[in-house]
N, C-alpha and C positions, 0 to 999 in steps of 0.2 A: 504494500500500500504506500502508497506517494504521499508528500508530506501535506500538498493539498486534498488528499483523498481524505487523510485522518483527520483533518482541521473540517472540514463538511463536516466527517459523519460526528466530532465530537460535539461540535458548535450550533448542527444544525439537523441534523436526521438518526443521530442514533435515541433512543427511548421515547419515541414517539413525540419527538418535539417539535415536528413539521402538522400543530394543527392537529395533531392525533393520529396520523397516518403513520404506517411500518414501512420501516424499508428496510434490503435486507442489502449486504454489502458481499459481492463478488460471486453475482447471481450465472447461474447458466443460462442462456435463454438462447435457444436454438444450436446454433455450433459456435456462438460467441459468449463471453464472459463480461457481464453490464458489471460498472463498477459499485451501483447502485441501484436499486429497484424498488417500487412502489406497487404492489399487484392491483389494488385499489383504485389507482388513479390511472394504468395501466400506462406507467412511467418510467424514464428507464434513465438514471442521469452517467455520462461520463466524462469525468474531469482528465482532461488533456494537454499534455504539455507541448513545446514548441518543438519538439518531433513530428506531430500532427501538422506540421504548417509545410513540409516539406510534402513536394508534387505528388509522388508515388503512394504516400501513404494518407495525404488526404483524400484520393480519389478510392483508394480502399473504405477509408471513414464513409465516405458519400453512397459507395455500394451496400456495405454492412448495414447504413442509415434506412436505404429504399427495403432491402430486402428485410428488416426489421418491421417498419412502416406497414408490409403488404402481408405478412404473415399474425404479424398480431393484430391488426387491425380491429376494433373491437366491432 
């Protein structure tokens, strides 16, 4: 877990302190790993560093996003 990953979940979504909603941290969901999840609000957050800004793996982010989007679709 990234050092932004642990400051979310301490600060802000671990024990139900988003509002009352759960979320679960370094969830499965399909053949990818959400860094954070909400089943509830059928939410999925991931905190991304400036790795993600480089060509090759933001166009993976963008496929991972759609093919997310069309599967769980609620």
């Amino acid at each position: 877990m990234t050092k932004a990953e642990a400051c979310l979940w301490k600060y802000a979504l671990k024990a139900r302190m988003m509002k009352g909603y759960t979320f679960n941290r370094q969830q499965p969901v399909l053949n990818f790993i959400a860094d954070f999840m909400c089943k509830e609000l059928s939410l999925i957050i991931e905190v991304d560093g400036g790795y993600h800004l480089k060509e090759d793996v933001y166009i993976k982010d963008l496929e991972r996003q759609r093919e997310l989007e069309l599967k769980l679709k609620p």
